[in-house]
N, C-alpha and C positions, 0 to 999 in steps of 0.2 A: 212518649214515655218519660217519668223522671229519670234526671240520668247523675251522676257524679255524686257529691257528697249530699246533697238536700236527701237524692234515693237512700242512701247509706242512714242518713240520718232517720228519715221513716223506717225504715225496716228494725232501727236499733228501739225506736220507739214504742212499736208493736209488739216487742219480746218483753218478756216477764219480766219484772222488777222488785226491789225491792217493796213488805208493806210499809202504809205511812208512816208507820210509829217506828220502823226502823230505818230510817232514812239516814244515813252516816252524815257526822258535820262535817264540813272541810273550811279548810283553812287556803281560800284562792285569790292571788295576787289580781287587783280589780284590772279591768280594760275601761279604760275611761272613753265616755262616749263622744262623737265628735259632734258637734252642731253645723250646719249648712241654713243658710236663706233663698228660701223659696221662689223670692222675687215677686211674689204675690201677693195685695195687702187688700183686708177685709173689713167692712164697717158695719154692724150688725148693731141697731138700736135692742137698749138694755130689756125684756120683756117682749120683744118681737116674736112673730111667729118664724119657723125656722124657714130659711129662703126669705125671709122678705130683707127689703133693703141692703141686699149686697151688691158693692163695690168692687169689681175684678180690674185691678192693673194688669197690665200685660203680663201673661207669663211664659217662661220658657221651661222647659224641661231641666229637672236638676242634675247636674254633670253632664250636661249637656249629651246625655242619653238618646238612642234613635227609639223612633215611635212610629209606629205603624198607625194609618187611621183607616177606621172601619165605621162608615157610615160618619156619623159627627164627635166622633170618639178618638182622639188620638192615642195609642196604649204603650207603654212602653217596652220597648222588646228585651228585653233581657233575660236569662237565662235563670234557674231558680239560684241556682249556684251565684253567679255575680247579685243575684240582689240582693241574698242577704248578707253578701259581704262589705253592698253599697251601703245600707237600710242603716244609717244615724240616728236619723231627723225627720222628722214630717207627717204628712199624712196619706195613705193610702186605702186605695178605693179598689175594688176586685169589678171591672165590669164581666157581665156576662150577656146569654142573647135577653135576657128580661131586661137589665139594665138597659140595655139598647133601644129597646123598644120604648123601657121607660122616657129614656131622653128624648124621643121622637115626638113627645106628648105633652111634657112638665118642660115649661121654662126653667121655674125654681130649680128642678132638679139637674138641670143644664148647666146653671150657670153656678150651685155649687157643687158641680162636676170638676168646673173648669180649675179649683181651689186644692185637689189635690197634686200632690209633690209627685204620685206615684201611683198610676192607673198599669193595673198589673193584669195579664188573661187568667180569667176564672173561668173558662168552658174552652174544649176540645173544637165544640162545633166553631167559634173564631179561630180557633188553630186551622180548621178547614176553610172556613174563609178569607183568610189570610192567603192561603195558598192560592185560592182561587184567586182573588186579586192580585195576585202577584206581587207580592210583599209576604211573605210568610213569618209566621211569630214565630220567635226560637221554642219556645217550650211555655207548658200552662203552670200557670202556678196560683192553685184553687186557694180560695180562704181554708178548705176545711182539711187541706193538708198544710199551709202556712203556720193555722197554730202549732203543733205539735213540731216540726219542724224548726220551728223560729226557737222552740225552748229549749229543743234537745242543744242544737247551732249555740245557745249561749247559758246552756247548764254550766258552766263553771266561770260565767261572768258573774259576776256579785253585785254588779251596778245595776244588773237588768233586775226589775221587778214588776211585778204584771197586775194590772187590775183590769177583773173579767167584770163587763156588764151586758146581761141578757139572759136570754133560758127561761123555760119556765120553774117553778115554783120549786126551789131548790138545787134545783141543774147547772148552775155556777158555779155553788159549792160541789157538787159533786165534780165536775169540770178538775177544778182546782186543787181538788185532791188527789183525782188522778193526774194532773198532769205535774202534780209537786213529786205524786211518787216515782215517773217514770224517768223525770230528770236526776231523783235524788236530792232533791234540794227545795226549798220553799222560792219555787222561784214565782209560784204567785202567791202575792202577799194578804190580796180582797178579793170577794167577788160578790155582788148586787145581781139580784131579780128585782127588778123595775115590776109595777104592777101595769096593767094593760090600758095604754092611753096615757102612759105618764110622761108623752110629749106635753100635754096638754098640759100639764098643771107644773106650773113653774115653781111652788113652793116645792114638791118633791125630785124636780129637777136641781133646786139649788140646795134640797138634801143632799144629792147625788153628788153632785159636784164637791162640797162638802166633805162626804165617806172619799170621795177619791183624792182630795188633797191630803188629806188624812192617812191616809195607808201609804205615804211614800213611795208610793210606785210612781215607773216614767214613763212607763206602756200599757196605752189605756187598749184592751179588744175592745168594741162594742160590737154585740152581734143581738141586733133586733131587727134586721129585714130591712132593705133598700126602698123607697129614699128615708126611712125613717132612721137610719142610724148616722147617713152621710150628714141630713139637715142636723141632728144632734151635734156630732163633730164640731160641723162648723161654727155652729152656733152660743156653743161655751167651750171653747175650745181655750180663747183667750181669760177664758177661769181658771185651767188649769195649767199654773206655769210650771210647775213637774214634769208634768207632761212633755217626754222627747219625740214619742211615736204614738200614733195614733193608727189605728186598725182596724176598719170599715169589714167584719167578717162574716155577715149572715147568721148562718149555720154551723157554724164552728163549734160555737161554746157547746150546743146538743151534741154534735158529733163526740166532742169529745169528751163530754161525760160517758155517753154510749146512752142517751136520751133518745136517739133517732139509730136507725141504721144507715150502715154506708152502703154505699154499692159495692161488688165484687172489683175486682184492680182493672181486669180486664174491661170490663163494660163501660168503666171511667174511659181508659184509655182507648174508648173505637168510639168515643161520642155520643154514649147511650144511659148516660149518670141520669137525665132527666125522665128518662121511659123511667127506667128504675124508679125512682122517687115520684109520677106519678102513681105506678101500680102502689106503694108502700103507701101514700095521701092522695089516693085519689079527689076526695071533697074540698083539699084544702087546696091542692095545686092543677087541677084540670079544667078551669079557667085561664089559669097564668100560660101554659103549656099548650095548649090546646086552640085559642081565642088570642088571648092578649100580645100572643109570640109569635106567632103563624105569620105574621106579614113580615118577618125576617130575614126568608129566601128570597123571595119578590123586591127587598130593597137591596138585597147584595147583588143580586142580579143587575140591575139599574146603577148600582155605582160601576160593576164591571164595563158597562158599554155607557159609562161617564154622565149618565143621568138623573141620578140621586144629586138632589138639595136637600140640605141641609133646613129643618121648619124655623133656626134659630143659629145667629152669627153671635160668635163670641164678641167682638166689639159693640155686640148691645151692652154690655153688661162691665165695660173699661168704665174708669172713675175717669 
């Protein structure tokens, strides 16, 4: 369960607001944001495909934060409450049991795993696994309550400003309107729908980068689906030097235009969000759910009686 002020802040989020066109100005003394280095440094040739040629210097966890590892994933355990009162600087990654699987398979995707600041639990069933291993995660904190949360938590910071990329065909903007109304405030300033496969083509990529330096925001969401939004990240990341925070979110941006449905609180909260969202996408997700995820009890089992390796060692991938 969410528990302390992140709960407070979803609940405040959910309740009716004012509409956009009546959103009150205010007048709020700014929080200046603080910066942190990650210890981490990346060399990505200019027009590369994303994942190729990266560079991972060693890295530590920032604030020197405890981390749980589950399979070849270290996560970090914090509570929703401490991280976003951590959450400056950097870049964060939401694993979940796909993620996991995905790492078990993509180098690429491993090793720019290894480049975020902040690997945060995005599924219940790791919270169950956790415990099983004996290491328990404090609490989950999904991308698709992260957005709404992270806005409410800095509705009357003035520094913060957001630029949403992802969604389908207008779902950002609508995103962005709802979540300017429920904060009361234009705290997102842009939002892009990408067209489909616009990793691939670098001139609308460095459109994109472009509209994003442009709109003075310092908090970029991207939510286009893992690995394709983490390799983006990484990959012009050093394009965007506004850019404070960066936020690997999936399904966010649909959620919360109200483009997708959620699951009921309960069903998130007993480890059943993915049955859900199979029955709601069957076609699109009963491969990923069904096939691609399935061998995730079978490897947690094997780490618990100490038998899981890893298909991939971080110091492949140290400059």
């Amino acid at each position: 369960m969410k528990k302390g002020l992140a709960n407070k802040m979803l609940k405040d989020f959910n309740q009716p607001q004012f509409p956009a066109n009546q959103i009150p100005a205010r007048n709020i003394r700014p929080r200046m944001l603080q910066s942190s280095t990650s210890g981490v440094t990346i060399s990505v040739p200019q027009g590369s495909e994303p994942g190729h040629s990266l560079k991972v210097a060693p890295s530590q966890s920032p604030n020197g934060h405890n981390q749980v590892t589950i399979l070849n994933v270290n996560i970090h355990n914090l509570t929703f409450d401490d991280f976003l009162r951590q959450l400056h600087h950097g870049i964060v990654f939401t694993p979940n049991v796909d993620h996991l699987m995905k790492l078990q398979r993509d180098p690429e995707f491993f090793r720019t795993y290894q480049l975020a600041d902040y690997r945060i639990c995005d599924s219940q069933i790791l919270i169950y696994a956790s415990r099983f291993l004996g290491t328990p995660i404090q609490e989950k904190i999904s991308g698709s309550d992260l957005l709404p949360v992270f806005c409410q938590y800095h509705r009357e910071n003035e520094d913060i400003k957001i630029f949403l990329l992802g969604g389908g065909k207008g779902v950002a903007q609508r995103a962005q309107q709802k979540l300017n109304q429920k904060t009361r405030r234009r705290i997102v300033v842009a939002a892009h729908t990408p067209s489909f496969g616009f990793e691939h083509n670098e001139a609308e990529c460095l459109e994109i980068v472009k509209l994003i330096n442009q709109s003075q925001a310092n908090v970029l969401v991207v939510g286009v689906g893992a690995p394709k939004q983490e390799f983006w990240i990484v990959k012009y990341r050093d394009q965007l030097p506004n850019i404070d925070i960066f936020l690997g979110l999936g399904g966010a941006i649909d959620f919360a235009a109200g483009a997708k449905p959620r699951s009921p609180q309960w069903i998130s909260d007993v480890g059943l969000e993915w049955l859900y969202r199979l029955v709601s996408e069957p076609r699109r997700l009963w491969k990923r759910y069904l096939i691609d995820d399935f061998p995730f009890l079978g490897l947690i089992l094997l780490q618990k009686l100490k038998l899981y390796r890893s298909p991939f060692k971080p110091q492949w991938f140290k400059s």
